[in-house]
C-alpha positions in Angstrom: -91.3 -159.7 -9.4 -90.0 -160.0 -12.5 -90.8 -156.2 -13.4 -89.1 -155.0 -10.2 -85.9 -156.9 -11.0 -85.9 -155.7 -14.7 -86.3 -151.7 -13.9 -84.0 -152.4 -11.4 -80.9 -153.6 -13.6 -82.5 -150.7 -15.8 -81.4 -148.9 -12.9 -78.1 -150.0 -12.0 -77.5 -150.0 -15.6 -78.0 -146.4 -15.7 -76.1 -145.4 -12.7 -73.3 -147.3 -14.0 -73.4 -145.3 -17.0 -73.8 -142.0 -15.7 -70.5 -142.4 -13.2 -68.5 -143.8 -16.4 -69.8 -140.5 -18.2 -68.9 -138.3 -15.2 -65.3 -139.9 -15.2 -64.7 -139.6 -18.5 -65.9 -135.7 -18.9 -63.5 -135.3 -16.1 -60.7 -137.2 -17.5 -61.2 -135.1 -20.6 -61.6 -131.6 -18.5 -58.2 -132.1 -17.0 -56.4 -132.9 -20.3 -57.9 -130.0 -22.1 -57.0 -127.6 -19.1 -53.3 -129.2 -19.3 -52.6 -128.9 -23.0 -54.2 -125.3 -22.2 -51.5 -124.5 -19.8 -48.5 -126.3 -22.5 -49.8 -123.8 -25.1 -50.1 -120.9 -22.9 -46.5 -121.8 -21.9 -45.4 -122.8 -25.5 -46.6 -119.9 -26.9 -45.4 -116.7 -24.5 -44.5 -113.7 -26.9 -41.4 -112.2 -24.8 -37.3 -113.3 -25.3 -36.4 -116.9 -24.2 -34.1 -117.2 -21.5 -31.8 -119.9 -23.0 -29.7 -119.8 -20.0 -28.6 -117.5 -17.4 -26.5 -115.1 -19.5 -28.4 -115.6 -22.8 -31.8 -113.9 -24.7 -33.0 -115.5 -27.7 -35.5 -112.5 -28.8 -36.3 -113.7 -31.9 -37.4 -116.8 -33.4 -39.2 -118.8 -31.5 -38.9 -122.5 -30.7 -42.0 -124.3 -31.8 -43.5 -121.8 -34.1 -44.1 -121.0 -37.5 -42.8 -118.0 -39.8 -44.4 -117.1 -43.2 -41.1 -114.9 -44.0 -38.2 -116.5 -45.8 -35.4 -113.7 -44.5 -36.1 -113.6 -40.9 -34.0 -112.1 -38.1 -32.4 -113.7 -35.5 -31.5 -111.8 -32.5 -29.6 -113.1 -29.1 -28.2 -110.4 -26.7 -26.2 -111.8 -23.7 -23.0 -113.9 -24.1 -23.0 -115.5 -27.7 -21.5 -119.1 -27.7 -19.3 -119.8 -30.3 -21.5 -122.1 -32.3 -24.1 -120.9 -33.6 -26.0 -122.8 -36.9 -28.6 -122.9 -39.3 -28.9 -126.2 -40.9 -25.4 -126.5 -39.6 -24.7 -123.8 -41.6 -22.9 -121.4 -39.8 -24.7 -117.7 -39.2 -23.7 -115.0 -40.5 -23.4 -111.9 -38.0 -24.4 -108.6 -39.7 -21.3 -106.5 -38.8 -23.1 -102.9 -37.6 -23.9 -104.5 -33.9 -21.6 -104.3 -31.5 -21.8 -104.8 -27.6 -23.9 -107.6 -26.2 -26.6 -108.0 -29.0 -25.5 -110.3 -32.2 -27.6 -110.0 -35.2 -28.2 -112.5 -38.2 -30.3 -112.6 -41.3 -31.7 -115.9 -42.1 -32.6 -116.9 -45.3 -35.0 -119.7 -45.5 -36.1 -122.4 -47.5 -39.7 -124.3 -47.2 -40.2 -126.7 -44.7 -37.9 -127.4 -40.9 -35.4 -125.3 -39.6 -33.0 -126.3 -36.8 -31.7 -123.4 -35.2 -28.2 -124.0 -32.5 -27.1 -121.8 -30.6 -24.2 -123.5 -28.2 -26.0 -126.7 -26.8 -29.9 -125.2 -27.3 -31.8 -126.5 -30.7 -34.5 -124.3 -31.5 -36.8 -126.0 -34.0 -39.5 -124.1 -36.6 -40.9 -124.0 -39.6 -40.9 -122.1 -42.7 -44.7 -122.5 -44.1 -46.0 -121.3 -47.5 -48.9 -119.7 -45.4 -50.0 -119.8 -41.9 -52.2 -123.4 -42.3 -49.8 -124.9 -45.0 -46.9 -125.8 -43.3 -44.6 -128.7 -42.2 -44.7 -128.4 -38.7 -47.5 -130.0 -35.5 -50.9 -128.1 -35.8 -50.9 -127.0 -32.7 -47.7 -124.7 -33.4 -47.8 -120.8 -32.9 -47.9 -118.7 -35.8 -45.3 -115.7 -35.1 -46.4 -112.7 -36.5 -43.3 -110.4 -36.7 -43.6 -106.2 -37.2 -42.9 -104.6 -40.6 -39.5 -103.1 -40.5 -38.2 -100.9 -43.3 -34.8 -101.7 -45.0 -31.9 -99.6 -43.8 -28.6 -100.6 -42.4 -29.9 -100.3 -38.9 -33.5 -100.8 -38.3 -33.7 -101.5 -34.4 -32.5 -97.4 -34.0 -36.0 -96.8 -35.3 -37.2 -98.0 -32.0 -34.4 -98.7 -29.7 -31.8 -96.0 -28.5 -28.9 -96.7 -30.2 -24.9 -95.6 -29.6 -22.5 -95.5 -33.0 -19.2 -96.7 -31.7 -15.7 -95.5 -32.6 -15.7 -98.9 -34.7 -18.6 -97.7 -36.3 -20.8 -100.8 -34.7 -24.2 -99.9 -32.4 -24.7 -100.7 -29.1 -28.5 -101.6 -29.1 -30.3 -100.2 -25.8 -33.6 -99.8 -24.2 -36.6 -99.2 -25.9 -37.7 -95.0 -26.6 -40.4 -93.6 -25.4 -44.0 -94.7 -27.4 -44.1 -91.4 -28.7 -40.5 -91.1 -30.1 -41.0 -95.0 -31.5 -44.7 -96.0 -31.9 -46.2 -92.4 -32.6 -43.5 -91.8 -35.2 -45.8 -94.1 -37.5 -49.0 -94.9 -35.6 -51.6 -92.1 -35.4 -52.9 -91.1 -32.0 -56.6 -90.5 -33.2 -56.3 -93.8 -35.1 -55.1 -95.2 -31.7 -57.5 -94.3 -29.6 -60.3 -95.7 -31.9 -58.8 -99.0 -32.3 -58.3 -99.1 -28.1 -61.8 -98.0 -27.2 -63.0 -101.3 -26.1 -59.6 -102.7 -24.0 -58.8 -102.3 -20.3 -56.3 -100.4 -20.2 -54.7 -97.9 -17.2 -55.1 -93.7 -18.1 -51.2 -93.5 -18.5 -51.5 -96.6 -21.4 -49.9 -94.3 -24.6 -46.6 -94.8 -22.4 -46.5 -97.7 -21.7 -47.4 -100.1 -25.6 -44.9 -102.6 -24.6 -46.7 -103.9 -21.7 -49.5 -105.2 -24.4 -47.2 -105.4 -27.1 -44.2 -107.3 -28.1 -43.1 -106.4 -31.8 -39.9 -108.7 -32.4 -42.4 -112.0 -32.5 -45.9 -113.1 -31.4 -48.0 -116.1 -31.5 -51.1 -113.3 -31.7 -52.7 -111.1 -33.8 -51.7 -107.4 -33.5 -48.5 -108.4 -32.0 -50.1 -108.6 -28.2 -48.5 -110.7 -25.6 -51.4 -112.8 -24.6 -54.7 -113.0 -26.5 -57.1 -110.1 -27.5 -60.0 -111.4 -25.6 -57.8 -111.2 -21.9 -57.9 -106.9 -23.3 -61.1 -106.7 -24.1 -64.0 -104.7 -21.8 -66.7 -106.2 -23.8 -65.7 -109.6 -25.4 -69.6 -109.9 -27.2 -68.4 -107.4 -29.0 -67.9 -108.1 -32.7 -67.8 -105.0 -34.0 -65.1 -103.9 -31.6 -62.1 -102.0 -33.3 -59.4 -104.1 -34.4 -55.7 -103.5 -32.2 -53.6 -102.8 -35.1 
């Protein structure tokens, strides 16, 4: 008798357990898969839609930049204010029409970006682990441009106005922006393992978004969602 009663709190005990263990696994499933979903939100590399009339295109809230002269960008209706610091931006005076452009010079450490009643917050970091800001903040990777008065004409179409400003507009074609620099036999290498559609040389901005990007290669979402064979190591790089 007293066997029976000790295998069965033995029992008991273990059942007890094992649905404490379940619980918990689930508890910690469901946080995982919602921190998932903030970062997937937090870290979306298109514009930000500050309100209905305004684009912030580039920086990002919540992300951290490895460049001390960064560009910021807003196209819509500019509010007045607009601060670094509460320093007061500087617009560079060759843009005209709806897009306002500002060089920000940077020191180590927290920025606090205004623009009218939005704070944007990021961090300028000595590298992408050794910085000031949360760990779990995107690093945004930002494409090379080369100096000159006007680089967005390199891949924008742009119109010189009697005031001698440019009105920014759409984006050219891949092959008079992208090909200009990036090699078509290179291309095709470095793509031979991605899903992508047969008409994909026109259409780079779908995968790519080269103002700002929380990912490698400048890609909207992560490399593995392009991949055919994600095993792969050996895959060519996206560059």
């Amino acid at each position: 008798m007293k066997s029976y009663h000790y295998f069965h709190h033995i029992y008991v005990h273990f059942v007890m357990v094992s649905i404490f263990t379940l619980f918990f696994m689930s508890a910690c499933m469901m946080t995982l898969h919602t921190w998932a979903d903030e970062t997937a939100e937090q870290f979306t590399a298109k514009p930000v839609q500050l309100n209905d009339n305004l684009l912030l295109i580039a920086p990002h809230d919540n992300s951290v930049v490895v460049v001390s002269r960064l560009w910021l960008i807003l196209k819509g209706e500019i509010p007045e204010e607009v601060t670094l610091n509460d320093t007061p931006i500087r617009w560079d005076k060759h843009f005209g029409g709806d897009v306002r452009v500002g060089i920000l010079r940077l020191e180590i450490g927290m920025q606090n970006l205004k623009i009218g009643d939005k704070e944007i917050h990021f961090v300028l970091g000595r590298n992408e682990k050794d910085h000031a800001g949360p760990a779990d903040w995107g690093v945004y990777r930002l494409h090379n441009m080369k100096p000159g008065p006007n680089p967005c004409m390199r891949c924008h179409e742009c119109e010189k106005q009697e005031d001698k400003t440019n009105l920014v507009g759409t984006l050219m074609t891949p092959e008079n922006a992208c090909f200009k620099c990036h090699l078509h036999e290179k291309i095709d290498v470095q793509h031979s393992n991605t899903t992508l559609e047969a008409n994909w040389k026109e259409r780079c901005s779908d995968c790519h978004f080269i103002h700002a990007s929380p990912y490698k290669y400048l890609l909207r979402q992560p490399r593995e969602t392009y991949l055919i064979d994600k095993s792969r190591e050996d895959a060519p790089e996206m560059l």
